[in-house]
DSSP file (Angstrom, degrees, kcal/mol; ACC not computed):
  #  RESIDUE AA STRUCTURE BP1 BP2  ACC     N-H-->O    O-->H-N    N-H-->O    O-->H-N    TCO  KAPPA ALPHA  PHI   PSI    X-CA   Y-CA   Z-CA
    1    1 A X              0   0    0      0, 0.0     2,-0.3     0, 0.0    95,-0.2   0.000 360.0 360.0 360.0 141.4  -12.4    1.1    7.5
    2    2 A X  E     -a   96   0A   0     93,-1.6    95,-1.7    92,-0.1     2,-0.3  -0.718 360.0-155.3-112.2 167.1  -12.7    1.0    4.1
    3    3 A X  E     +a   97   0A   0     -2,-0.3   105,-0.3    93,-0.2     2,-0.3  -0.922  14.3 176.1-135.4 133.5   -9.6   -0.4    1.9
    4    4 A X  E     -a   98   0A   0     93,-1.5    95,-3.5    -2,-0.3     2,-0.6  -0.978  19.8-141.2-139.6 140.0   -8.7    0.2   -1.5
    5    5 A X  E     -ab  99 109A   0    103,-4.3   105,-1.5    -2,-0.3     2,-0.7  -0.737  18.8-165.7 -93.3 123.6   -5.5   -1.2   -3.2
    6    6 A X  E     +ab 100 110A   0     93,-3.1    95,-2.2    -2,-0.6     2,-0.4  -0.795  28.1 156.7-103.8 129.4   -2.4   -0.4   -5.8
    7    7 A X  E     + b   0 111A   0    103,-1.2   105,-2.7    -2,-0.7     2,-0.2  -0.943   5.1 134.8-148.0 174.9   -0.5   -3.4   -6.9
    8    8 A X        -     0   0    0     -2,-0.4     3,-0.1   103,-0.2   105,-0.1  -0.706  53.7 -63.5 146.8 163.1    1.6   -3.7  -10.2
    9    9 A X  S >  S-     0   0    0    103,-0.4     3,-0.8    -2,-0.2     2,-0.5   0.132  71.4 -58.9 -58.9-163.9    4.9   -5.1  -10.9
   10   10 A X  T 3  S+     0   0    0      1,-0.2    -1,-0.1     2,-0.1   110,-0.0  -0.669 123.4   4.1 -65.0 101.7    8.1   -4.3   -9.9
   11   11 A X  T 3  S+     0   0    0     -2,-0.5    -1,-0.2    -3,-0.1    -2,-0.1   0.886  90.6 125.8  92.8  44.4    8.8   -0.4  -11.2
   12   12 A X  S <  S-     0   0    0     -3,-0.8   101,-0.3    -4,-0.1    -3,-0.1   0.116  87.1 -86.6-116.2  -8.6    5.4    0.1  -12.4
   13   13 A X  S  > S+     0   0    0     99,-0.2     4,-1.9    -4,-0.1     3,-0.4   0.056  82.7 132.2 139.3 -38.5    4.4    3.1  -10.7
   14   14 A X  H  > S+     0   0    0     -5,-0.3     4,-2.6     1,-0.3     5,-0.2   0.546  70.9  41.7 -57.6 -62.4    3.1    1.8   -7.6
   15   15 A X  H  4 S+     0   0    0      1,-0.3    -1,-0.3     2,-0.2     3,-0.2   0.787 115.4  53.9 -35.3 -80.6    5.0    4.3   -4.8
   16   16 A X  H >> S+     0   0    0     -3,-0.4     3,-4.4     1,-0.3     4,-1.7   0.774 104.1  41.3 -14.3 -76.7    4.5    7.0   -6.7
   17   17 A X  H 3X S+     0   0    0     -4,-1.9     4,-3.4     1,-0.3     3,-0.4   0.955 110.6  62.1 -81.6 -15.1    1.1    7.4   -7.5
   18   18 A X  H 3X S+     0   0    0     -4,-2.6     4,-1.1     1,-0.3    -1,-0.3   0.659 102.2  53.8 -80.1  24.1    0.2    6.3   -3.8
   19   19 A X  H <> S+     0   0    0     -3,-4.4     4,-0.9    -5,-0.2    -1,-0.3   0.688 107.8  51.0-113.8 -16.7    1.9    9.2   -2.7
   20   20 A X  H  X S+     0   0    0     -4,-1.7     4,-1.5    -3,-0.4    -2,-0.2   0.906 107.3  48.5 -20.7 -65.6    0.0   11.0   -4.8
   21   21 A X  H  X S+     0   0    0     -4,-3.4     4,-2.2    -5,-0.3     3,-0.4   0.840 108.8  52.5 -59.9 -50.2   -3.0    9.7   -3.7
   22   22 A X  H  X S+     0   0    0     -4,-1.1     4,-1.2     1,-0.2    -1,-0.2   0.755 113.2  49.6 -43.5 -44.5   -2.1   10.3    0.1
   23   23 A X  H  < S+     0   0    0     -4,-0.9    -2,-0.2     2,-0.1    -1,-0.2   0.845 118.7  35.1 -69.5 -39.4   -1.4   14.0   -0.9
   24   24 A X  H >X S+     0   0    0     -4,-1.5     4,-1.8    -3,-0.4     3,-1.5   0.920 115.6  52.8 -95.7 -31.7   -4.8   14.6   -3.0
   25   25 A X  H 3< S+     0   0    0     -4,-2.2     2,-1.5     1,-0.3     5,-0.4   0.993 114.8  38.1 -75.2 -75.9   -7.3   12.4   -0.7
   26   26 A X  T 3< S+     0   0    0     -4,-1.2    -1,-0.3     3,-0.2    -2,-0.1   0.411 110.9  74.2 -76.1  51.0   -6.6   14.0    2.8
   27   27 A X  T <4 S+     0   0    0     -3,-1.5    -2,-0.2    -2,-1.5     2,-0.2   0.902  97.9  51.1 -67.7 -69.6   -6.4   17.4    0.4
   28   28 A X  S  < S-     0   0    0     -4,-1.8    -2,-0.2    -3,-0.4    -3,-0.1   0.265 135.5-103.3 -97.4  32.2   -9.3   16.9    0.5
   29   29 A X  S    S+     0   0    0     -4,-0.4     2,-0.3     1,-0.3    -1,-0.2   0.726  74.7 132.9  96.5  30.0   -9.8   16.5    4.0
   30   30 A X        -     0   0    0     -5,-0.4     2,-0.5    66,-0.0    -1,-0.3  -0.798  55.0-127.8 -30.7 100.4  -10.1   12.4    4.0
   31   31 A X        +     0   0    0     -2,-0.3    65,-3.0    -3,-0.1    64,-1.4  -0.673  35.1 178.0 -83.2 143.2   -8.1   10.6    6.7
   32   32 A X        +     0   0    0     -2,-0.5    65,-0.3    63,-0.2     2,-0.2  -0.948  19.4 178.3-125.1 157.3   -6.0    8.0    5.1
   33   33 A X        -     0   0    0     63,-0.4    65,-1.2    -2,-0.4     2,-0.3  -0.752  18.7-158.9-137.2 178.0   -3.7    5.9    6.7
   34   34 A X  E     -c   98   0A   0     -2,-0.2     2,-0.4    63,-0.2    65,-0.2  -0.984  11.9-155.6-160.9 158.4   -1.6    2.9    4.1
   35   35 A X  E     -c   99   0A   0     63,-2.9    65,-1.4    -2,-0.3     2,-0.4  -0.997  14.2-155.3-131.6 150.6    0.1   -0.1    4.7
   36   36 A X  E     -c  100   0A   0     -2,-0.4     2,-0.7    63,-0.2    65,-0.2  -0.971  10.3-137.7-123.5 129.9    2.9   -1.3    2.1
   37   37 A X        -     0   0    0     63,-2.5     2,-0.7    -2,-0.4     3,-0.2  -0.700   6.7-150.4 -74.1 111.5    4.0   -4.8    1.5
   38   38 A X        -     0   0    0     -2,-0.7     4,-0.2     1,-0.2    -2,-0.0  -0.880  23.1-170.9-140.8 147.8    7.3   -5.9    1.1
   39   39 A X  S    S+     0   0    0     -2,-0.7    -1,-0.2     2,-0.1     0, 0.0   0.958  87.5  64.9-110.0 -62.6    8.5   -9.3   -1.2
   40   40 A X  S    S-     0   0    0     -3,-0.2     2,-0.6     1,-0.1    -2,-0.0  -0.186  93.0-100.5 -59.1 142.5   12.2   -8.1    0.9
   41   41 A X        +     0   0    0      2,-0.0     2,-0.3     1,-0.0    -2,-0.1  -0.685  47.0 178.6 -86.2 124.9   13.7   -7.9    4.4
   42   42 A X        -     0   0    0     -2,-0.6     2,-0.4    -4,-0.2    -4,-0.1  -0.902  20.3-161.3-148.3 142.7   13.6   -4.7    5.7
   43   43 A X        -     0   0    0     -2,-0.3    -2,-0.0     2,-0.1     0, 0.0  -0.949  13.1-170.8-132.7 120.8   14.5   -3.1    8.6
   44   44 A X  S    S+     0   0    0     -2,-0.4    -1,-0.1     2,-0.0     2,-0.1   0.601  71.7  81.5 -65.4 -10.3   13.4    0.5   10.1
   45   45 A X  S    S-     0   0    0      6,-0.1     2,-0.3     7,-0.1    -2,-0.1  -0.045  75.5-123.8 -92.5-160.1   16.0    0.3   12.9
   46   46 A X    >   -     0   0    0      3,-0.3     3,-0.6    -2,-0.1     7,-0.2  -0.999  21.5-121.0-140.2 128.5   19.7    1.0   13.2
   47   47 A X  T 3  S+     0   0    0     -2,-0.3     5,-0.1     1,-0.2     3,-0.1  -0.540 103.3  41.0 -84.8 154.4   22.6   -1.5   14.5
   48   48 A X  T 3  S+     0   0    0      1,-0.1     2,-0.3     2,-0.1    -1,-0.2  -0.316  87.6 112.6 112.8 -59.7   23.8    0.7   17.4
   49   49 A X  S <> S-     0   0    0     -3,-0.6     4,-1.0     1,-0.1     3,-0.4  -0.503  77.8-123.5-109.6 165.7   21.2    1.8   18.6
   50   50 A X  H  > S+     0   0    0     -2,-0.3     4,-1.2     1,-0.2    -2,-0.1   0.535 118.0  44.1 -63.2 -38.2   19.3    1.2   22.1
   51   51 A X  H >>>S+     0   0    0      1,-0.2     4,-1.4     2,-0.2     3,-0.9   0.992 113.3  50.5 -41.8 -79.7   16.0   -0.1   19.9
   52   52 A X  H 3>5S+     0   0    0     -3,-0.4     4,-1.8     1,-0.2    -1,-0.2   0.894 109.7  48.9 -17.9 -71.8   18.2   -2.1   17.6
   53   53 A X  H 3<5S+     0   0    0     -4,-1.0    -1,-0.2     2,-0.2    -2,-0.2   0.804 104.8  63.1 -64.5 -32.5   20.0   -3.9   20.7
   54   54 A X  H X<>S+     0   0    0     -4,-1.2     3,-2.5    -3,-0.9     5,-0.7   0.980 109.1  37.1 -55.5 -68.4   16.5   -4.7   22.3
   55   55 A X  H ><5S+     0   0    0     -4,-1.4     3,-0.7     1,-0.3    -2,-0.2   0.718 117.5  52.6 -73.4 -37.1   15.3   -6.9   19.5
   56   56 A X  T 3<<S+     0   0    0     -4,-1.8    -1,-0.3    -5,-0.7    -2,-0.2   0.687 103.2  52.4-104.9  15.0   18.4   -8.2   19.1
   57   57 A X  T < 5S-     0   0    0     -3,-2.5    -2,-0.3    -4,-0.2    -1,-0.3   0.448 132.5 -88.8 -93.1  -6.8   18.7   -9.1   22.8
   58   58 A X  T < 5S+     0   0    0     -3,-0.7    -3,-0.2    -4,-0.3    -4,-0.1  -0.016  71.4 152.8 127.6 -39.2   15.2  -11.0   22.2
   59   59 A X      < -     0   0    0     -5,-0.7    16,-0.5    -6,-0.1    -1,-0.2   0.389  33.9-156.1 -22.9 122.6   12.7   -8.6   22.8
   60   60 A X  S    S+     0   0    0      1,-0.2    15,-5.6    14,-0.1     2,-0.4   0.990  79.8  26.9 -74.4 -52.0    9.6   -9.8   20.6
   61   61 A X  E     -E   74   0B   0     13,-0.3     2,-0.3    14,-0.1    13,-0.3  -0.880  61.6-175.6 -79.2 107.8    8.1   -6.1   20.6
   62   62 A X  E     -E   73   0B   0     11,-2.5    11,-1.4    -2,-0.4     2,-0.6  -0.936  11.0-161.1-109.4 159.4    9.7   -2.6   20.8
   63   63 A X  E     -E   72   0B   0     -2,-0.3     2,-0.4     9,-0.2     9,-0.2  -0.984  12.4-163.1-144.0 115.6    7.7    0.6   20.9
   64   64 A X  E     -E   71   0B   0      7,-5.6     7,-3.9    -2,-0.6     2,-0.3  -0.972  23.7-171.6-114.3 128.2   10.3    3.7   19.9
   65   65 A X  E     +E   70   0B   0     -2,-0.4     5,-0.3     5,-0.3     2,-0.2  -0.860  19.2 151.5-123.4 143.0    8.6    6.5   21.0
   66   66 A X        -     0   0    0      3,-0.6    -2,-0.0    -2,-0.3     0, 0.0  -0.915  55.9 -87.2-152.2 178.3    8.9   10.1   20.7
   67   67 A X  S    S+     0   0    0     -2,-0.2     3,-0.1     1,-0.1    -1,-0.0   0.773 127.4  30.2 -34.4 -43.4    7.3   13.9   20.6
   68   68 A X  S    S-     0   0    0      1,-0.1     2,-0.2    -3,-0.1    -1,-0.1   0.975 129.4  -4.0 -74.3 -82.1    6.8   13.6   16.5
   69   69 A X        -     0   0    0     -4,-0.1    -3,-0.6     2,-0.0     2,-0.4  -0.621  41.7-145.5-102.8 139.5    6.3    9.9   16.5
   70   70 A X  E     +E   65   0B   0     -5,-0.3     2,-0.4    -2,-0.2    -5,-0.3  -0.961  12.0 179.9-130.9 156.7    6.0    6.5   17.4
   71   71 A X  E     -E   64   0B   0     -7,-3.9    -7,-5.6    -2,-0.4     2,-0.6  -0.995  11.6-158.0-149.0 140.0    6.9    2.9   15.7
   72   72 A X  E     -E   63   0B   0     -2,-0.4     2,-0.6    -9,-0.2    -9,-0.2  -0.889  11.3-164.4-121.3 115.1    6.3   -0.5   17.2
   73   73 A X  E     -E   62   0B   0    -11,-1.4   -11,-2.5    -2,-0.6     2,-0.5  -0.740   2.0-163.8 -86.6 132.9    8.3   -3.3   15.8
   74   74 A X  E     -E   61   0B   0     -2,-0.6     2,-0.5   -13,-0.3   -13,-0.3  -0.978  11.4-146.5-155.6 123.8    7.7   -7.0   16.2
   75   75 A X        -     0   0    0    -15,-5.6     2,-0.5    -2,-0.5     4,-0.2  -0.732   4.7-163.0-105.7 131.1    9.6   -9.4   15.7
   76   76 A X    >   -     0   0    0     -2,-0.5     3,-0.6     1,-0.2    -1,-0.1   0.196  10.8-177.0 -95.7  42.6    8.2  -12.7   14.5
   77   77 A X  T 3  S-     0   0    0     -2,-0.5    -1,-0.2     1,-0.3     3,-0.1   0.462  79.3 -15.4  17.7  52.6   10.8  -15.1   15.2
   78   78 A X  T 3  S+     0   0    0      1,-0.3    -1,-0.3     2,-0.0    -2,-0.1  -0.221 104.6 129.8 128.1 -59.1    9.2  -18.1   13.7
   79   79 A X    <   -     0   0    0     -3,-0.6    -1,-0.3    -4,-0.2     3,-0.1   0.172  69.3-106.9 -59.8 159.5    6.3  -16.9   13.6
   80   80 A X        -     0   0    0      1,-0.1     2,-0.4    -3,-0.1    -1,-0.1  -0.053  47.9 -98.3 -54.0 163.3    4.1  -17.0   10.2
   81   81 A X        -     0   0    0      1,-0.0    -1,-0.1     6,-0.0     2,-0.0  -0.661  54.6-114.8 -84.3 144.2    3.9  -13.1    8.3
   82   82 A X        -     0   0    0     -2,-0.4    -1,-0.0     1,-0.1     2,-0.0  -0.475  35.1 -97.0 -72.9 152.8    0.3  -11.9    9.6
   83   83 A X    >>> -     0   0    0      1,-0.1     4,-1.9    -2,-0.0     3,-1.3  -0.089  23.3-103.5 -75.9-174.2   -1.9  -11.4    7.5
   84   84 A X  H 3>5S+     0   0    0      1,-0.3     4,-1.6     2,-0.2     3,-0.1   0.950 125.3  43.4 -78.4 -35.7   -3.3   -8.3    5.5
   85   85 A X  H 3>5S+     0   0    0      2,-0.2     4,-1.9     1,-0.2    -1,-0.3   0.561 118.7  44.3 -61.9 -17.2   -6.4   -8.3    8.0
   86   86 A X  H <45S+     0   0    0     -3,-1.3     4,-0.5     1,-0.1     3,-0.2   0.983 114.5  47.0 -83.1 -41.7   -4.3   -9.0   11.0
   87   87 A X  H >X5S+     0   0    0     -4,-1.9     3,-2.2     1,-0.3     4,-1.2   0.896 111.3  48.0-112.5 -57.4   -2.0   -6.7   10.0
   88   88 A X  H ><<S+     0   0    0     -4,-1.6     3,-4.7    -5,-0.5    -1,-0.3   0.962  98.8  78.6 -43.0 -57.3   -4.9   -3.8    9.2
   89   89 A X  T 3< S+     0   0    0     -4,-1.9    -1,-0.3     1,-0.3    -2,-0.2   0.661  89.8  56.5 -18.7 -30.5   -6.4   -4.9   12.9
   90   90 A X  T <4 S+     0   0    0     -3,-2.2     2,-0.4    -4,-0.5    -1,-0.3   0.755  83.8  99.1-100.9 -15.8   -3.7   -2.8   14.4
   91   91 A X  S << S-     0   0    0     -3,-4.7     3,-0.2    -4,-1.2    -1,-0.1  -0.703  74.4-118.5 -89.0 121.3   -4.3    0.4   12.8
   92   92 A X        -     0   0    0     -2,-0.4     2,-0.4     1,-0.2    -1,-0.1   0.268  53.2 -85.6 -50.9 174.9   -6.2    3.3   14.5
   93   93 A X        +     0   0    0    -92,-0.0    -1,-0.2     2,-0.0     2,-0.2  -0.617  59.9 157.8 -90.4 147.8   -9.3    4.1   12.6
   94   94 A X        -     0   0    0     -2,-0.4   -92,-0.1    -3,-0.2     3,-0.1  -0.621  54.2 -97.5-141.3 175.9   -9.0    6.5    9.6
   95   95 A X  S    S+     0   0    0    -64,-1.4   -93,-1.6     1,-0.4     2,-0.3   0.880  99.1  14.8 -87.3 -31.8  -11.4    6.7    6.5
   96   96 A X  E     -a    2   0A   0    -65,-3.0   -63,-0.4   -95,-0.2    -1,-0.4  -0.972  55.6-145.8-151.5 147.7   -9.4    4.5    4.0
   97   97 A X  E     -a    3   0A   0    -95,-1.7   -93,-1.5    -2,-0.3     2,-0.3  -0.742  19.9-158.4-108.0 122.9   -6.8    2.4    4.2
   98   98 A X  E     -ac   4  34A   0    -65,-1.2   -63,-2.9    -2,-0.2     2,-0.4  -0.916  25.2-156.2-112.8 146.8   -4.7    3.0    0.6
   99   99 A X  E     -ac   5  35A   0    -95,-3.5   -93,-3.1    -2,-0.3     2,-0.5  -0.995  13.4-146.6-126.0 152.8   -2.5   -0.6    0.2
  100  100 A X  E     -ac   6  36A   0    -65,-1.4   -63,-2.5    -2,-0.4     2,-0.3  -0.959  65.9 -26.3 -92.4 112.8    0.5   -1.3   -1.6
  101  101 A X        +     0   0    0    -95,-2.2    -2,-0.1    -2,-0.5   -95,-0.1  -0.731  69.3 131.1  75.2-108.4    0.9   -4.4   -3.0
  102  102 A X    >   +     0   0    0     -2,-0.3     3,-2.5     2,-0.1    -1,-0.1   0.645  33.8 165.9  53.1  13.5   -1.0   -7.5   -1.5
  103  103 A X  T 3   +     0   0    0      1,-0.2    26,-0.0   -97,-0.2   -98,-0.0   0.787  67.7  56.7 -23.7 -75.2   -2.2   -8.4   -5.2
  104  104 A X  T 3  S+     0   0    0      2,-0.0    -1,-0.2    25,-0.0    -2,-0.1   0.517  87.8  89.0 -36.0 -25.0   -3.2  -11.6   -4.1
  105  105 A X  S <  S-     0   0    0     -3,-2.5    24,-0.1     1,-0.1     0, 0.0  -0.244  83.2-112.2 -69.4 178.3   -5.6  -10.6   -1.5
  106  106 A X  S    S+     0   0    0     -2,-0.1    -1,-0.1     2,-0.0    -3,-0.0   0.640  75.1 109.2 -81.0 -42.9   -9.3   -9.9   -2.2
  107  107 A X  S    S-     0   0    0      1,-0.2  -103,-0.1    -5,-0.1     2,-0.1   0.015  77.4-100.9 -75.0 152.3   -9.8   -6.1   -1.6
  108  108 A X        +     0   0    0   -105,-0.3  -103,-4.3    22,-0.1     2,-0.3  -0.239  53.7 157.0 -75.5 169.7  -10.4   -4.2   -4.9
  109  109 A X  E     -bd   5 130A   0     20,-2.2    22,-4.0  -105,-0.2    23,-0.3  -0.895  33.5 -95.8-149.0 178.8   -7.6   -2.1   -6.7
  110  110 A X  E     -b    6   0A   0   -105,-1.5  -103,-1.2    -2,-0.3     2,-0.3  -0.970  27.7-126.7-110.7 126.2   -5.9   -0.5   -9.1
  111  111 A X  E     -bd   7 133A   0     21,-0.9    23,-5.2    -2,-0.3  -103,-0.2  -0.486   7.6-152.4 -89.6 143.4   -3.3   -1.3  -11.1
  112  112 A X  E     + d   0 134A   0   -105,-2.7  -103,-0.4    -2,-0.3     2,-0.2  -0.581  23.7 173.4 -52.3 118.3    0.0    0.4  -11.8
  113  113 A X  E     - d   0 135A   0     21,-1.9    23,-1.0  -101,-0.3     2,-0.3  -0.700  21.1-174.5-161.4 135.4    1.5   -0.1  -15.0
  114  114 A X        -     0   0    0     -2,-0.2     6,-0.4    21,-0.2     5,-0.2  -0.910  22.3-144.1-104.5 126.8    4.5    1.4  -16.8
  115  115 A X              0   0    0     -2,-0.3     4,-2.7     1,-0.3    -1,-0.1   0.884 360.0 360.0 -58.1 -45.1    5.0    0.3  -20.8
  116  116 A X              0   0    0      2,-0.3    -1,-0.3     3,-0.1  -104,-0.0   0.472 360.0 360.0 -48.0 360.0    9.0    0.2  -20.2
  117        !              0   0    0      0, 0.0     0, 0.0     0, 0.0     0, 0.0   0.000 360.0 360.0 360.0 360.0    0.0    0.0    0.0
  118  117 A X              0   0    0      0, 0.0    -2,-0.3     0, 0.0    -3,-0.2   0.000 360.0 360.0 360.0  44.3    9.1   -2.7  -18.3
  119  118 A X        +     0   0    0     -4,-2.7     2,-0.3     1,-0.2    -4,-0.1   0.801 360.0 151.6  82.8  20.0    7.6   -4.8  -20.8
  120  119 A X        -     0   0    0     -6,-0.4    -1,-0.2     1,-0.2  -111,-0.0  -0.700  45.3-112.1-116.1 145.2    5.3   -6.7  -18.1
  121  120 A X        -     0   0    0     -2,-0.3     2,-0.3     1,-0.2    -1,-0.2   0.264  35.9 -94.6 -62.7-170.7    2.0   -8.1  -18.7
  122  121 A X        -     0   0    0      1,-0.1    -1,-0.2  -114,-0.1    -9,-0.1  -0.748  23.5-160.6 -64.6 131.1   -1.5   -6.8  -17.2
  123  122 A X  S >  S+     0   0    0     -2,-0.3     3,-1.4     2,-0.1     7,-0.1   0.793  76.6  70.3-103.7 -10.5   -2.8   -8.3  -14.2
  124  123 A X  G >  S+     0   0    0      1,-0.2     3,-2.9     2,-0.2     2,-1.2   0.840  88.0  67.9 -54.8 -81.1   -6.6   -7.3  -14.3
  125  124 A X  G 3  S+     0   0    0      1,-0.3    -1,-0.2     2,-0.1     3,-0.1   0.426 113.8  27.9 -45.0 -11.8   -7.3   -9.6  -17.1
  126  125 A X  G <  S+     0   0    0     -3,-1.4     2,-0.3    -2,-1.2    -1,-0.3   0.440 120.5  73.5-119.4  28.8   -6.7  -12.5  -15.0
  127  126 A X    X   -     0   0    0     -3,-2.9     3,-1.8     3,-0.1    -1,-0.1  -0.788  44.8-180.0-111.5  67.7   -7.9  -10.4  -11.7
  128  127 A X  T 3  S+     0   0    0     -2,-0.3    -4,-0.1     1,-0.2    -3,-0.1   0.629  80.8  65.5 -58.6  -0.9  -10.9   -9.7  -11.1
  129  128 A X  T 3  S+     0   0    0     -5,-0.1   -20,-2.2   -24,-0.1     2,-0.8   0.676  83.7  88.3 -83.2 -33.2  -10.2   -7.8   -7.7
  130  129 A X  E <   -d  109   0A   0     -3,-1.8   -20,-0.2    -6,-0.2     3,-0.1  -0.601  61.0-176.7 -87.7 113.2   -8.1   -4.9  -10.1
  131  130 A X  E     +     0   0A   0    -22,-4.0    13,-0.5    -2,-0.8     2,-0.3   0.476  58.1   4.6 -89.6   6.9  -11.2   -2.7  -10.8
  132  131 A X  E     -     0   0A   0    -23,-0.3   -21,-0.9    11,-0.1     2,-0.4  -0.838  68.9-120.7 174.5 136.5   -9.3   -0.2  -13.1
  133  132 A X  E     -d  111   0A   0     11,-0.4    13,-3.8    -2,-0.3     2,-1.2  -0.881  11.6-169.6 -97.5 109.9   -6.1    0.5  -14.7
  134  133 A X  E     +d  112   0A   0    -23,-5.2   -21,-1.9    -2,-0.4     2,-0.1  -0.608  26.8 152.3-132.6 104.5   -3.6    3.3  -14.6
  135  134 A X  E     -d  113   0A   0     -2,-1.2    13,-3.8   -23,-0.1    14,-0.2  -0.449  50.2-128.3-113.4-163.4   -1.0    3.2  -17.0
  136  135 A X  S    S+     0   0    0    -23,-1.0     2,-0.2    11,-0.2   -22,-0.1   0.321  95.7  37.2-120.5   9.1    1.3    5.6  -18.9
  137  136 A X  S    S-     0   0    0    -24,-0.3    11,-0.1     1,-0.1    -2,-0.1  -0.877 104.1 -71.0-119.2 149.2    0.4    4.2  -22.3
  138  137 A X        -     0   0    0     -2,-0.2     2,-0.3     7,-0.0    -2,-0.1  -0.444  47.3-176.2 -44.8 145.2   -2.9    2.7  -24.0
  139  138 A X        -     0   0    0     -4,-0.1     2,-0.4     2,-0.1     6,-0.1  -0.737  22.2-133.9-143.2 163.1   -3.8   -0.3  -22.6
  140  139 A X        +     0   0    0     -2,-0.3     2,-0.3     2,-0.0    -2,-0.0  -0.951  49.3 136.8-122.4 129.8   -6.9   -2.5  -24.1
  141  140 A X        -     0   0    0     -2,-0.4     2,-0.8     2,-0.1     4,-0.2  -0.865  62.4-122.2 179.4 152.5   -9.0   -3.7  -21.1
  142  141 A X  S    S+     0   0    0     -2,-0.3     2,-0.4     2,-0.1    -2,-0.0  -0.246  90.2  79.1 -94.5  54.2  -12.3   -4.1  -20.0
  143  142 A X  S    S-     0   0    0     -2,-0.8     2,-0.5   -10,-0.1   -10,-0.2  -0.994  97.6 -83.7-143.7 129.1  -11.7   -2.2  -17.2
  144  143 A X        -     0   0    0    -13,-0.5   -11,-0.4    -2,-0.4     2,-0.2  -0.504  44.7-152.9 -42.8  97.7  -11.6    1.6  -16.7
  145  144 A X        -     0   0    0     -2,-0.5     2,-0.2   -13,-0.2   -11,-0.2  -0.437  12.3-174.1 -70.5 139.6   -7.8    3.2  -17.7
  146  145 A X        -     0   0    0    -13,-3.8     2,-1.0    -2,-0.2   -11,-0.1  -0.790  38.8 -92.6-121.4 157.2   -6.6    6.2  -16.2
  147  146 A X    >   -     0   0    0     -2,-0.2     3,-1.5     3,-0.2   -11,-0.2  -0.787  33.0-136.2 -61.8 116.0   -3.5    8.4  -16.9
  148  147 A X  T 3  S+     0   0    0    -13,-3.8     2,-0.3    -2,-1.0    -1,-0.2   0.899 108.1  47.3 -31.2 -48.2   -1.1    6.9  -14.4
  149  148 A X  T 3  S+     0   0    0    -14,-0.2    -1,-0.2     1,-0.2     2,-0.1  -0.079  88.4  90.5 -94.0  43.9   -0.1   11.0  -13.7
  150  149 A X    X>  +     0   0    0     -3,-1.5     3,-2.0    -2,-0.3     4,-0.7  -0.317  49.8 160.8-128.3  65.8   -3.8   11.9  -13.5
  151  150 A X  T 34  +     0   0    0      1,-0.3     4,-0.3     2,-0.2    -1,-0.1   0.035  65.7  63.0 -75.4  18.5   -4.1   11.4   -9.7
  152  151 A X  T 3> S+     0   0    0      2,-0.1     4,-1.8     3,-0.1    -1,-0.3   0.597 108.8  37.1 -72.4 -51.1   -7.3   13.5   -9.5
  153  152 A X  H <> S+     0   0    0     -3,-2.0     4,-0.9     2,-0.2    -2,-0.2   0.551 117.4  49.9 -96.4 -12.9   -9.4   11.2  -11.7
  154  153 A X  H >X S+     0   0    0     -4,-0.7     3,-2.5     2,-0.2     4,-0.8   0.894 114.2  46.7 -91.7 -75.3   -7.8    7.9  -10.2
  155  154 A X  H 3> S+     0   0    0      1,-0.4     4,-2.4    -4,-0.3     5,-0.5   0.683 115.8  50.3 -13.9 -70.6   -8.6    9.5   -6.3
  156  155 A X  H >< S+     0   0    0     -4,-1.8     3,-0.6     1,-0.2     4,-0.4   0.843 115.5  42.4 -37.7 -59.9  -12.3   10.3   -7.8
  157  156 A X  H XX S+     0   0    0     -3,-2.5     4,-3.1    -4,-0.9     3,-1.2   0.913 116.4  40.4 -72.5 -61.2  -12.6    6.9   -9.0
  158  157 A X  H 3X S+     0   0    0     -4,-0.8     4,-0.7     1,-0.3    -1,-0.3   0.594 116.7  52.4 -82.0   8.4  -11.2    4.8   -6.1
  159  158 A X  H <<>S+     0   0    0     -4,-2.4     5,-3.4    -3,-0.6    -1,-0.3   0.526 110.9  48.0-101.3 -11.5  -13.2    7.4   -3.3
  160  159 A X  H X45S+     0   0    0     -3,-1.2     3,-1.1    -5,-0.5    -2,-0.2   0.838 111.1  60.0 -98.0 -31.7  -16.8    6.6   -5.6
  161  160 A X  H 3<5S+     0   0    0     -4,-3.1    -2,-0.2     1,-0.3     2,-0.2   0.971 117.5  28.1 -43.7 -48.5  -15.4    2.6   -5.2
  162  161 A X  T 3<5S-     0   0    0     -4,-0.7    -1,-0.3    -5,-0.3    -2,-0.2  -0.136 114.0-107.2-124.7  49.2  -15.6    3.0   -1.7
  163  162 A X  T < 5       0   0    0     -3,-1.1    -3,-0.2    -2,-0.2    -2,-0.1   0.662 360.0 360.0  33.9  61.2  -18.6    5.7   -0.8
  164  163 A X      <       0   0    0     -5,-3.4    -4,-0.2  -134,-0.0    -1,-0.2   0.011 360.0 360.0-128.5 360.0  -16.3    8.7    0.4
């Protein structure tokens, strides 16, 4: 599967434009599937209900199933957070994998960045952030994009990765 990233700080874009991105790449008839990272504990269930009461009877895994959908949760009790390759390992194959946040890992990206909050660049000390998409000028040796010009960022990261 090939992997492309979005990272930036906190309220920098990030959500946004990859729901952009999700909307214009399979436009154009691309499967994409995405994985998001998050710095907070967060929970998809519901106290109440029967999933919810499994996990919190012990269950390490629950698989909530239904016509639309299905979601497996696992809980790692101890365990270390997997990493972004383990983590990828579990997802059927698509054509690209879009991620949110991981900065630190290796895969290339693009960065998010909004002037308001006053937060630094991270390509210039990143060489893994291939290109920059902000909502202001920025100076970098890097390509800049409009942050709202999800057509030309989608062009960009699909010629990154030979779709």
């Amino acid at each position: 599967m090939r992997l492309y990233g979005i990272v930036g700080w906190k309220n920098a874009g990030k959500t946004g434009l990859m729901e952009r991105l999700v909307t214009e790449i399979t436009g154009r008839g691309i499967s994409v599937s995405t994985v998001k990272h998050a710095h907070h504990v967060f929970d998809v269930d519901q106290p109440g209900k029967d999933s919810y009461r499994h996990r919190q009877a012990g269950a390490t895994e629950v698989l909530l199933s239904s016509r639309k959908r299905f979601a497996l949760m696992h809980e790692l009790r101890g365990e270390d957070e997997p990493t972004l390759q383990a983590l990828l390992a579990k997802l059927a194959p698509v054509d690209l994998v879009l991620v949110e946040g991981y900065k630190r890992d290796t895969h290339p990206k693009v960065e998010a960045h909004r002037a308001v909050t006053g937060n630094p660049l991270i390509a210039p000390e990143d060489p893994t952030v291939r290109a920059v998409a902000s909502d202001s000028p920025v100076t970098c040796d890097r390509p800049v994009f409009d942050l709202n010009d999800t057509r030309a960022i989608a062009d960009f990261i699909l010629a990154e990765v030979g779709l």
